[in-house]
PAVO-164383 format. One record per residue: residue in three letters; residue number from 1; x, y, z of N, C-alpha, C in turn. Coordinates in Angstrom, 1 decimal, decimal comma, always signed. Layout:
BEGIN
residuo/num/n.px/n.py/n.pz/ca.px/ca.py/ca.pz/c.px/c.py/c.pz
ALA/NUM/X/Y/Z/X/Y/Z/X/Y/Z
...
***
This chain:
BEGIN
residuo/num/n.px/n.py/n.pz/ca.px/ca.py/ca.pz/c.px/c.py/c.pz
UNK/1/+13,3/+142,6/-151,3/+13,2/+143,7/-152,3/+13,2/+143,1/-153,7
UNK/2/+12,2/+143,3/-154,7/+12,5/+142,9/-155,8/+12,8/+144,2/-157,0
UNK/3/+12,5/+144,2/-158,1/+13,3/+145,0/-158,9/+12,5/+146,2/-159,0
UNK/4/+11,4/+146,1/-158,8/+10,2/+147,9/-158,9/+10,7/+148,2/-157,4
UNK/5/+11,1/+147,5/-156,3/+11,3/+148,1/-155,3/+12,6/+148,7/-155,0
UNK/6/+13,7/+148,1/-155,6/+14,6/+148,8/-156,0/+15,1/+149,7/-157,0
UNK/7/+14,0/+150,3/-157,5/+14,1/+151,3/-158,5/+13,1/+152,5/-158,1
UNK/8/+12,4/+152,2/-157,3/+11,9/+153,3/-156,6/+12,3/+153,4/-155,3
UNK/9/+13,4/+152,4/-155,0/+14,5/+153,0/-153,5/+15,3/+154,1/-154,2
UNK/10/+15,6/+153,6/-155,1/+17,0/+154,4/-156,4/+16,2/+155,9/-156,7
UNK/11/+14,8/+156,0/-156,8/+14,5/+157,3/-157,3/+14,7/+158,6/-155,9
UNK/12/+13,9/+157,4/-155,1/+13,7/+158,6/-154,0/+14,8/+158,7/-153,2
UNK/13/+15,9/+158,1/-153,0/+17,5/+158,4/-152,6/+18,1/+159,5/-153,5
UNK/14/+17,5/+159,6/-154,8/+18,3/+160,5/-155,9/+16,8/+161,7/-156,1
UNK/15/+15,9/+161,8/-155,6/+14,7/+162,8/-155,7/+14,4/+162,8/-157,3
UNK/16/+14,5/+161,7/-157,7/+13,5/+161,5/-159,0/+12,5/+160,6/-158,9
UNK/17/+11,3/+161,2/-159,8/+10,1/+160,3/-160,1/+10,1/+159,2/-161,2
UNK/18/+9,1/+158,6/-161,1/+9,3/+157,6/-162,1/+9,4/+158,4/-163,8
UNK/19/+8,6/+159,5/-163,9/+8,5/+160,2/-164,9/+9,5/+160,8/-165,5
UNK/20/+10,5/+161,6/-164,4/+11,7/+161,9/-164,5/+13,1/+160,8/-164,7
UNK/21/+12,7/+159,8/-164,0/+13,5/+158,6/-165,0/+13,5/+158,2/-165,9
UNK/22/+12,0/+157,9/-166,2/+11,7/+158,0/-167,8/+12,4/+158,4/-168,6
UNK/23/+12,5/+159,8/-168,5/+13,0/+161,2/-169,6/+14,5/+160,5/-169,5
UNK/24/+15,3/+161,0/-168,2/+16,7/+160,7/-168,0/+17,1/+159,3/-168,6
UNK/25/+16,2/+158,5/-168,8/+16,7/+156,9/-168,9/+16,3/+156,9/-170,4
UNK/26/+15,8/+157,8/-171,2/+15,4/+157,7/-172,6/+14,2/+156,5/-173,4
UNK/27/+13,6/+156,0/-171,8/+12,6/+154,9/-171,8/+11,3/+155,9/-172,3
UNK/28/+10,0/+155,3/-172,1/+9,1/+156,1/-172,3/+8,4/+156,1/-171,0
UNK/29/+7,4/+156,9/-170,8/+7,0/+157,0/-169,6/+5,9/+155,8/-169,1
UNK/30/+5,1/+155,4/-170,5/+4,2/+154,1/-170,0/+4,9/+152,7/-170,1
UNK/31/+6,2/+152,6/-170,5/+7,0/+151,8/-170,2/+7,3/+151,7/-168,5
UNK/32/+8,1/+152,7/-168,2/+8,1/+152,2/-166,9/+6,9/+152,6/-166,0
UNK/33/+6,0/+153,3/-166,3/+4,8/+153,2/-165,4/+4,0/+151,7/-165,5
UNK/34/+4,5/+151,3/-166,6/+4,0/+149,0/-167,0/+4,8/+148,4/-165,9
UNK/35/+6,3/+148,9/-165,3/+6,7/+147,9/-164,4/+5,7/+148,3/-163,0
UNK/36/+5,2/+149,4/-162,6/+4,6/+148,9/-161,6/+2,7/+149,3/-161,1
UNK/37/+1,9/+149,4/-162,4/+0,9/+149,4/-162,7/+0,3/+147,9/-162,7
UNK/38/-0,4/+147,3/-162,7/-1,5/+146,4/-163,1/-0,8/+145,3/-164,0
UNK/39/-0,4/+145,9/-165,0/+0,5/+144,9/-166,2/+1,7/+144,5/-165,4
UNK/40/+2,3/+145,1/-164,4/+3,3/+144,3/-163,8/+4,8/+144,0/-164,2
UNK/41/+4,8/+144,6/-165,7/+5,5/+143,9/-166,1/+7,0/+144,6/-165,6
UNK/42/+8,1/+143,5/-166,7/+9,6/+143,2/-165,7/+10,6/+143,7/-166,2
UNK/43/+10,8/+145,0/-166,4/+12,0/+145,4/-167,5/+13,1/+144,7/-167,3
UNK/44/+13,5/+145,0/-169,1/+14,3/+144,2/-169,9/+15,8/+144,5/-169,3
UNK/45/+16,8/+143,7/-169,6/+18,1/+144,4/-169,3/+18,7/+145,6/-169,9
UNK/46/+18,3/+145,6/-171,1/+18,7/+147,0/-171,7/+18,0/+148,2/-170,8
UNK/47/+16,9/+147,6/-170,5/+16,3/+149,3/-169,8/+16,4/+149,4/-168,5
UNK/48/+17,4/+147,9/-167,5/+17,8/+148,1/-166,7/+19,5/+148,8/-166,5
UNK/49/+20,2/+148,6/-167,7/+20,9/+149,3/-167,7/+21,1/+151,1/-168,4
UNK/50/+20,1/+150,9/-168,9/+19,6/+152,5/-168,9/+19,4/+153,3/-167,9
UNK/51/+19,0/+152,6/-166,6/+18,4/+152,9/-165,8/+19,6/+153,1/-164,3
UNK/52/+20,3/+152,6/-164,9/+22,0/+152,2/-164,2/+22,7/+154,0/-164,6
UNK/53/+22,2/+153,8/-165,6/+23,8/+154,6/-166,2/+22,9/+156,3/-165,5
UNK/54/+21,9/+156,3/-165,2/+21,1/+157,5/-164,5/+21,4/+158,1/-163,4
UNK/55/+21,9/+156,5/-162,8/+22,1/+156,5/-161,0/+23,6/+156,3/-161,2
UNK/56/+24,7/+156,1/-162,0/+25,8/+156,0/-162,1/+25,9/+155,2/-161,4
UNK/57/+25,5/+153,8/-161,6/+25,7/+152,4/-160,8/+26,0/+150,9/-161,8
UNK/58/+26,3/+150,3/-161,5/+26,3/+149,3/-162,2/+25,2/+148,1/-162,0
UNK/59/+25,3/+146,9/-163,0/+23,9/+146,3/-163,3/+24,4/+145,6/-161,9
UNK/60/+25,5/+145,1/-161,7/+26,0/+144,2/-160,1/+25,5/+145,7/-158,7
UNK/61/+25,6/+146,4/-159,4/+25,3/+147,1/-157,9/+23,8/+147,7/-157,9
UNK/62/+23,4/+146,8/-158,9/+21,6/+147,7/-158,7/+21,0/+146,2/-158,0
UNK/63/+21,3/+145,0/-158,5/+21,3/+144,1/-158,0/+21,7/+143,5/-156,7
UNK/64/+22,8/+144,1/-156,1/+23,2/+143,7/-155,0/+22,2/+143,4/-153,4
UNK/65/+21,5/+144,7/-154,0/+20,5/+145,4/-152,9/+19,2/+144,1/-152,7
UNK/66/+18,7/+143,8/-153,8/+17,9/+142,6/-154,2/+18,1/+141,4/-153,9
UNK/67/+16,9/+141,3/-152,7/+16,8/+140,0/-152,2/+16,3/+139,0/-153,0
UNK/68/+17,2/+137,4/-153,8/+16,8/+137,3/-154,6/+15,6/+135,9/-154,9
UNK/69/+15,5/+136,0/-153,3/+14,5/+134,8/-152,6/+13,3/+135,6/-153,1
UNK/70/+12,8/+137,0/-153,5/+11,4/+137,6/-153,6/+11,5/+137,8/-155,0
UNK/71/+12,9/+137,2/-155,7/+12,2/+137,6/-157,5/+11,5/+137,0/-158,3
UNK/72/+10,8/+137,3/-159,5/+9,5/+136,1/-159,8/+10,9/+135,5/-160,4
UNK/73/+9,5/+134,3/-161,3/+10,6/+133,7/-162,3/+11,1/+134,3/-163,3
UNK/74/+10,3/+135,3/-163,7/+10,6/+136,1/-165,2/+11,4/+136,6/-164,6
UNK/75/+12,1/+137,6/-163,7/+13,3/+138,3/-163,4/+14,4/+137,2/-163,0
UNK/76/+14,1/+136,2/-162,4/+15,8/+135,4/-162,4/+15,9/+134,6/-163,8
UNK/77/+15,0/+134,9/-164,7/+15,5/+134,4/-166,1/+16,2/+135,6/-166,5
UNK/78/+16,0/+136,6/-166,6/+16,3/+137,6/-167,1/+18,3/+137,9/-166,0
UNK/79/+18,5/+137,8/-165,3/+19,5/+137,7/-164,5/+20,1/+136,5/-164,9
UNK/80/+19,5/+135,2/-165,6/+20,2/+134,3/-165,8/+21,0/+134,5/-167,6
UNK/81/+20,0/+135,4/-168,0/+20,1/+136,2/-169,4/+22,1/+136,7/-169,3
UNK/82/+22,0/+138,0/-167,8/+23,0/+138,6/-167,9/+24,5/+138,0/-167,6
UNK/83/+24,2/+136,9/-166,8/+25,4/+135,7/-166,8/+26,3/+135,5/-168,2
***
């Protein structure tokens, strides 16, 4: 599981869309529609813990779930960031 797959485990266990996390997480909506569109890209830690404080979880417990043998390199820099 990498980090788009654990945030849309996180939606549909809590019956939100990505759109509706958007709003709730105070991101914008083509922001996180960028993590798993075409551009691919890897949100930041700030907008992973925006995205924490939605699910009332922590950044250790959004991560727990994440296998970390399937993360790119930009996401274990970014984890190496939060150390």
């Amino acid at each position: 599981m990498n980090i788009q797959d654990r945030i849309q485990e996180l939606c549909q266990e809590n019956g939100l869309s990505l759109s509706k996390l958007a709003k709730q997480s105070g991101l914008s909506e083509t922001t996180v529609y960028d993590w798993f569109n075409e551009n691919n890209r890897t949100p930041s830690i700030k907008a992973l813990e925006d995205i924490c404080l939605v699910f009332e979880i922590s950044l250790a417990e959004f991560f727990s779930a994440i296998n970390q043998n399937e993360l790119t390199e930009k996401e274990i820099r970014l984890l190496e960031l939060f150390r």
